[in-house]
OpenMM code with the backbone's topology and positions (N, CA, C; nanometers):
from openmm import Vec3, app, unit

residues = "UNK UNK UNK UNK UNK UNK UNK UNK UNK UNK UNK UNK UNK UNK UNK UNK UNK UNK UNK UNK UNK UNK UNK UNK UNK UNK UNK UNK UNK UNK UNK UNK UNK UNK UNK UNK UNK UNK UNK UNK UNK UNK UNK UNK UNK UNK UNK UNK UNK UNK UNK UNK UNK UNK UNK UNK UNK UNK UNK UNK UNK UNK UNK UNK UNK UNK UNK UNK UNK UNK UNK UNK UNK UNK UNK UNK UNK UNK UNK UNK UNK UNK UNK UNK UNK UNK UNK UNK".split()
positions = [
    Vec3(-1.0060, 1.1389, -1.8434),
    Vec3(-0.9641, 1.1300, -1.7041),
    Vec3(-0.8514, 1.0273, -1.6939),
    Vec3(-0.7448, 1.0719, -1.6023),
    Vec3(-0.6517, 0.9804, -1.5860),
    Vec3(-0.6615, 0.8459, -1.5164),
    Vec3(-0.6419, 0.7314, -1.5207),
    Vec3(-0.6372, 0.6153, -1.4484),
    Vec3(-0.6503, 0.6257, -1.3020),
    Vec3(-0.6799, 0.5571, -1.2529),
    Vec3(-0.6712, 0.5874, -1.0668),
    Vec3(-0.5301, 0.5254, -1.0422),
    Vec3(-0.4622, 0.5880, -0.9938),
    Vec3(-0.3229, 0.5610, -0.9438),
    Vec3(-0.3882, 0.4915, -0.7986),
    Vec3(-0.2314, 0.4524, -0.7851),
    Vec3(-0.2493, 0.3475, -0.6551),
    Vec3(-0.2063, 0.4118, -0.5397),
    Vec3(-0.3260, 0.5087, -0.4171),
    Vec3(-0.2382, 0.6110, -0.3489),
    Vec3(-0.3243, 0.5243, -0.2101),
    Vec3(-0.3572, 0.4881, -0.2171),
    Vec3(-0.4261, 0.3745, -0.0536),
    Vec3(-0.3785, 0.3377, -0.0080),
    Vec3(-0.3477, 0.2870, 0.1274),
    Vec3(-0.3097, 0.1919, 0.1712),
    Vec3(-0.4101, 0.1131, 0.2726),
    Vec3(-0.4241, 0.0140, 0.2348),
    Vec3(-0.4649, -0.1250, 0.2768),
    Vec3(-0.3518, -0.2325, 0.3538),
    Vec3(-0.4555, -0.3298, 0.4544),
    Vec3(-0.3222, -0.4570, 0.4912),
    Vec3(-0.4384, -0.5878, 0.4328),
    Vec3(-0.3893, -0.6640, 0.4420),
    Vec3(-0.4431, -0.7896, 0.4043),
    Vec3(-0.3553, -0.9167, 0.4835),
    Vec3(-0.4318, -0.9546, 0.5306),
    Vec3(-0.4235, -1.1142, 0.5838),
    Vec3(-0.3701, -1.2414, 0.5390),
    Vec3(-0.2183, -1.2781, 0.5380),
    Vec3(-0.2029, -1.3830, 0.3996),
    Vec3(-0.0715, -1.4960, 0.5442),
    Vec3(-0.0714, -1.5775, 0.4699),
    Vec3(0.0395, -1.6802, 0.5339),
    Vec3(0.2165, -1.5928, 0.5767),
    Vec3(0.2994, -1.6833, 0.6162),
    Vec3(0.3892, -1.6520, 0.6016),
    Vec3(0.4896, -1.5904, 0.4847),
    Vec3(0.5746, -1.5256, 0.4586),
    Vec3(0.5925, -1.5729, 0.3306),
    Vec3(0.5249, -1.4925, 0.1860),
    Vec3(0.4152, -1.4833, 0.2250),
    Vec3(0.3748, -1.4084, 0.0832),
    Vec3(0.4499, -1.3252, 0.0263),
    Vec3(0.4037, -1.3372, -0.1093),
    Vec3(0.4289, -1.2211, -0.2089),
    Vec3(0.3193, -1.1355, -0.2645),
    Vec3(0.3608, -1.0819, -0.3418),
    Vec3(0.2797, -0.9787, -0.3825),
    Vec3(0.1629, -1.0103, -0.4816),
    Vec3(0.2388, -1.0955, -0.5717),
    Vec3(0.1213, -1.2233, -0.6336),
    Vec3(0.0544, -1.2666, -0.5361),
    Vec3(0.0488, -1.3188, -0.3945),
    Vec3(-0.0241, -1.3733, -0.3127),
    Vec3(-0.1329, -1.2833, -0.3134),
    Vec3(-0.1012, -1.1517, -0.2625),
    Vec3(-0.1609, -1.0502, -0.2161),
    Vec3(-0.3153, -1.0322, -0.3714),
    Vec3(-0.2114, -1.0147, -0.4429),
    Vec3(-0.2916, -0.9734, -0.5911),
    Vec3(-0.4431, -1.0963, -0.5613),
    Vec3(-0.3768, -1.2192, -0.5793),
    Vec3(-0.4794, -1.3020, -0.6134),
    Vec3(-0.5999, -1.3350, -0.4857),
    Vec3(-0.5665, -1.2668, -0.3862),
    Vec3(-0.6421, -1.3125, -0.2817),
    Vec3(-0.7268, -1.1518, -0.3017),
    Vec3(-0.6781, -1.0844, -0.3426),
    Vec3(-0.7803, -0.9470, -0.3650),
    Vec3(-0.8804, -0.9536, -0.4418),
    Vec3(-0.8039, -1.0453, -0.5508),
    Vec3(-0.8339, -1.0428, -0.6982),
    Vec3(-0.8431, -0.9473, -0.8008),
    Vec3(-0.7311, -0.9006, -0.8130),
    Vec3(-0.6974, -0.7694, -0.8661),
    Vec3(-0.5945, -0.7968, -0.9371),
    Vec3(-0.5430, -0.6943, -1.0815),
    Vec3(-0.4125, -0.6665, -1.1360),
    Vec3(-0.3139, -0.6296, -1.0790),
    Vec3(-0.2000, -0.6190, -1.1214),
    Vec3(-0.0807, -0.5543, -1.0908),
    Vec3(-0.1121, -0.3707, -1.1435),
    Vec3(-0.1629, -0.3631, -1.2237),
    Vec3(-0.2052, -0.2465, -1.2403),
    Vec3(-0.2876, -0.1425, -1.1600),
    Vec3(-0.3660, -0.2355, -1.0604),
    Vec3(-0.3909, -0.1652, -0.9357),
    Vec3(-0.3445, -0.1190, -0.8372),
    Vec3(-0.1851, -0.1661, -0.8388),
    Vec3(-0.0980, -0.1724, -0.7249),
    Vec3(0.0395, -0.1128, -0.7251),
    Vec3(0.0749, -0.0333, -0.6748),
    Vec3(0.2371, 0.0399, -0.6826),
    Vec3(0.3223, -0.0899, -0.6602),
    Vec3(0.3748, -0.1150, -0.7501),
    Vec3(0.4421, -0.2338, -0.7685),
    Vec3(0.6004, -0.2006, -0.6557),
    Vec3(0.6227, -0.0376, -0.6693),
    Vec3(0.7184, -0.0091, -0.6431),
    Vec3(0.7383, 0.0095, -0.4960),
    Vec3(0.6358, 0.0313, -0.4209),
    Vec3(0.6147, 0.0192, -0.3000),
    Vec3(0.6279, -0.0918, -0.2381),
    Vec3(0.5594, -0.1945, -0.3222),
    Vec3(0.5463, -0.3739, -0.2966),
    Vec3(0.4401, -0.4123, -0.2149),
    Vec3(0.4529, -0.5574, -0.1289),
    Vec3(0.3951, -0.5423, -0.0275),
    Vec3(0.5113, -0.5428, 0.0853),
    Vec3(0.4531, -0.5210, 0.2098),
    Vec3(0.5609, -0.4795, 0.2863),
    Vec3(0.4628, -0.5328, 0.4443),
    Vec3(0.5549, -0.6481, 0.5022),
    Vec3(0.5649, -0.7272, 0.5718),
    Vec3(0.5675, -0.6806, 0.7263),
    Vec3(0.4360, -0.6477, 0.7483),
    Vec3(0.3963, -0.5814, 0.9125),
    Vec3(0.4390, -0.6915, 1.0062),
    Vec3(0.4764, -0.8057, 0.9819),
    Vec3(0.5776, -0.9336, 1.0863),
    Vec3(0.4554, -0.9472, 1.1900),
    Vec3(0.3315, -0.9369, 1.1938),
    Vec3(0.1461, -1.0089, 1.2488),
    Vec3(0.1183, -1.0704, 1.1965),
    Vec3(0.1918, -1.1326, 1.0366),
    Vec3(0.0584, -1.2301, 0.9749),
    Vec3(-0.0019, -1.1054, 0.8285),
    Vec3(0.0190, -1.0089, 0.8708),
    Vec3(-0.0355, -0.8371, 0.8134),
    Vec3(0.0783, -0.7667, 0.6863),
    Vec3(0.0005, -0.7842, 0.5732),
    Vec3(0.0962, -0.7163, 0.4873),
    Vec3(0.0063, -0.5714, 0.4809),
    Vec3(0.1235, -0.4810, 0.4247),
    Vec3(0.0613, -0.3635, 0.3572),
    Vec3(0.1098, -0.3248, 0.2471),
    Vec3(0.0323, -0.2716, 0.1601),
    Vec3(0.0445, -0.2596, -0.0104),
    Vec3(-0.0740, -0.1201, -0.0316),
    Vec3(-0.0096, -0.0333, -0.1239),
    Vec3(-0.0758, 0.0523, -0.1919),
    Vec3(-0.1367, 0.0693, -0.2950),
    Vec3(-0.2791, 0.0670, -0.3154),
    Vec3(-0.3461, 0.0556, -0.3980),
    Vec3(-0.4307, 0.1337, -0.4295),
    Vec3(-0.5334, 0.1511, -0.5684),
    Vec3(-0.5758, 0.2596, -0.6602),
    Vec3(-0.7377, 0.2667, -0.5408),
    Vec3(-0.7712, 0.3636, -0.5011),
    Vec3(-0.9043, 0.4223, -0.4295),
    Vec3(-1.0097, 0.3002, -0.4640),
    Vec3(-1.0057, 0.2560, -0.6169),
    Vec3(-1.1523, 0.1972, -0.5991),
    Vec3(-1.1157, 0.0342, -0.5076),
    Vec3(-1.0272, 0.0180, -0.5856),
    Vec3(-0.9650, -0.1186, -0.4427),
    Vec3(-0.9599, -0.0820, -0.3078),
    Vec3(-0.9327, -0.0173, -0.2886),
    Vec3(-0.9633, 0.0430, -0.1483),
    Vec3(-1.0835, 0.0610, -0.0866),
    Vec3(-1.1863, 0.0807, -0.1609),
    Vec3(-1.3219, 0.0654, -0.1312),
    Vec3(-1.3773, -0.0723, -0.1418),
    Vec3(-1.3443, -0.1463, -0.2273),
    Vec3(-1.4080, -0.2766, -0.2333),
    Vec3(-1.3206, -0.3862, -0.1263),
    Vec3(-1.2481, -0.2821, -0.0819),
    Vec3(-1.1752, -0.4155, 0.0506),
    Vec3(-1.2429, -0.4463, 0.1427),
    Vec3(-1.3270, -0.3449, 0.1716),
    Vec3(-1.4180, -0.3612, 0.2946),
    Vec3(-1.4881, -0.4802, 0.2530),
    Vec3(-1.5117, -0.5391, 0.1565),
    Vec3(-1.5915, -0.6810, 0.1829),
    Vec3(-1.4967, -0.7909, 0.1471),
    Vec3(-1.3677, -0.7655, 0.1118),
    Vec3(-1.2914, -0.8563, 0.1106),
    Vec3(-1.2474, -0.9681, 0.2267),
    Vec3(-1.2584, -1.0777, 0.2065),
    Vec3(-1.1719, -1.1235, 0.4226),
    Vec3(-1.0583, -1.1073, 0.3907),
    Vec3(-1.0082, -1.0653, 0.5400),
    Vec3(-0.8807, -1.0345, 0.5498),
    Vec3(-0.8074, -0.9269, 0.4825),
    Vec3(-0.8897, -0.8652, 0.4014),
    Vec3(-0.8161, -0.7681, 0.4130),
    Vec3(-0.9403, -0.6186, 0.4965),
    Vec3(-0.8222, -0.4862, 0.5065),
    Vec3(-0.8552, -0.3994, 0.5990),
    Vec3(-0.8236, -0.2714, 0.5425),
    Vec3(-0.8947, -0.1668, 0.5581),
    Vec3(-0.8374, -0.0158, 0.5401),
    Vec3(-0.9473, 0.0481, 0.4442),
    Vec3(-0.9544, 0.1737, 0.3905),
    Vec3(-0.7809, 0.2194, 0.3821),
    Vec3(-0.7450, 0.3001, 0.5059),
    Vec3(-0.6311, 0.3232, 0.5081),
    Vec3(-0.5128, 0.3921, 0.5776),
    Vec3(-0.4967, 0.5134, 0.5538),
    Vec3(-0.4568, 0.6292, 0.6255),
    Vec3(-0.4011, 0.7148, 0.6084),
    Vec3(-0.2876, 0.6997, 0.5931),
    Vec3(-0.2213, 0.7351, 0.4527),
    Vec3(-0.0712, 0.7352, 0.4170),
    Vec3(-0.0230, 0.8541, 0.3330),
    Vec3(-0.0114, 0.9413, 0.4852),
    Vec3(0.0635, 1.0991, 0.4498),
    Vec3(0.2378, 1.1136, 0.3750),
    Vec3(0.2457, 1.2314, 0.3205),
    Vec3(0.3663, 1.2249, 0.2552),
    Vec3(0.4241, 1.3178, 0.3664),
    Vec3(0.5451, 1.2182, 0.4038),
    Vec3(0.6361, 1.2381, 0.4724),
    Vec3(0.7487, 1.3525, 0.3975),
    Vec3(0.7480, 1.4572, 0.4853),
    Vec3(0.8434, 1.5821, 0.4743),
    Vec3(0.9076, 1.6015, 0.5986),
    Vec3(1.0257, 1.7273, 0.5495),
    Vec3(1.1355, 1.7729, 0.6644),
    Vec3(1.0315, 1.8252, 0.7454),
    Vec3(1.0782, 1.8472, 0.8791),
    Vec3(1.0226, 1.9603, 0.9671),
    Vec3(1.1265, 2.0552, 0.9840),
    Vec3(1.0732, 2.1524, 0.9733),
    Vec3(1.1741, 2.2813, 1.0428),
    Vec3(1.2329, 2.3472, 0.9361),
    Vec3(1.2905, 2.4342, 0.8799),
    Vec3(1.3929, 2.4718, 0.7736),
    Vec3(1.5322, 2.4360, 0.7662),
    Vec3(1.5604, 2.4270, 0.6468),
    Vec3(1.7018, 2.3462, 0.6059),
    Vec3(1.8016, 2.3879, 0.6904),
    Vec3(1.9168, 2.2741, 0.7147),
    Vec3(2.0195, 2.3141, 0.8220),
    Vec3(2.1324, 2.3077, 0.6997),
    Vec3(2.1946, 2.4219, 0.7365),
    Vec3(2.3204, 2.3905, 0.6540),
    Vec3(2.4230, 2.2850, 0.6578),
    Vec3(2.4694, 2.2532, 0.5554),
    Vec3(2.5957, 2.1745, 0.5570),
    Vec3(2.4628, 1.9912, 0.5751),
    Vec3(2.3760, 2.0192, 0.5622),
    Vec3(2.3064, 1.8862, 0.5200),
    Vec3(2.2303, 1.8613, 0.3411),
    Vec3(2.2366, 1.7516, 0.3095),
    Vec3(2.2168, 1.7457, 0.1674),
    Vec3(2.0053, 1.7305, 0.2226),
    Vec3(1.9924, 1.8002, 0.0741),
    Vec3(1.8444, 1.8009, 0.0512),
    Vec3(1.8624, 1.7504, -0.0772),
    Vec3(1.7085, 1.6554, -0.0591),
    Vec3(1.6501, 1.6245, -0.1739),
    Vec3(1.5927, 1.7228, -0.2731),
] * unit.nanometer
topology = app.Topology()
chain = topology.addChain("A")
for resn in residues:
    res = topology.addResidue(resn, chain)
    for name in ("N", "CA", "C"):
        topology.addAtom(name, app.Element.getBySymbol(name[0]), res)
């Protein structure tokens, strides 16, 4: 079975300022749990959000400060392609 990828999203509770190391160590978790590439990403409440592997996502619920998971749908076009616009 493959690894649990990091498809959750969670927020967590941290100072001003944090990083993603902040985030990690207050979870207490690897970088390997976490889409590094996503990051965390700075809800400007005090509230970060970061994507992480299902079983972290379950054990947040007893974490403080942190919250979720989230529904985090994959964003697509609506409607059919218009010409003369570039697609991915």
């Amino acid at each position: 079975m493959a690894p649990d990828k990091p498809t959750s999203l969670i927020t967590v509770t941290l100072p001003s300022g944090a990083t993603l190391e902040d985030a990690l160590r207050q979870l207490g978790i690897g970088r390997d749990a976490v889409d590094t590439d996503y990051g965390l990403v700075d809800l400007h409440n005090g509230t970060y959000a970061l994507l992480v592997t299902e079983a972290v996502a379950e054990r947040a619920h007893g974490t403080p400060g942190a919250r979720g998971p989230y529904a985090n749908p994959k964003i697509e076009p609506f409607g059919p392609p218009q010409p003369g616009r570039d697609e991915d």
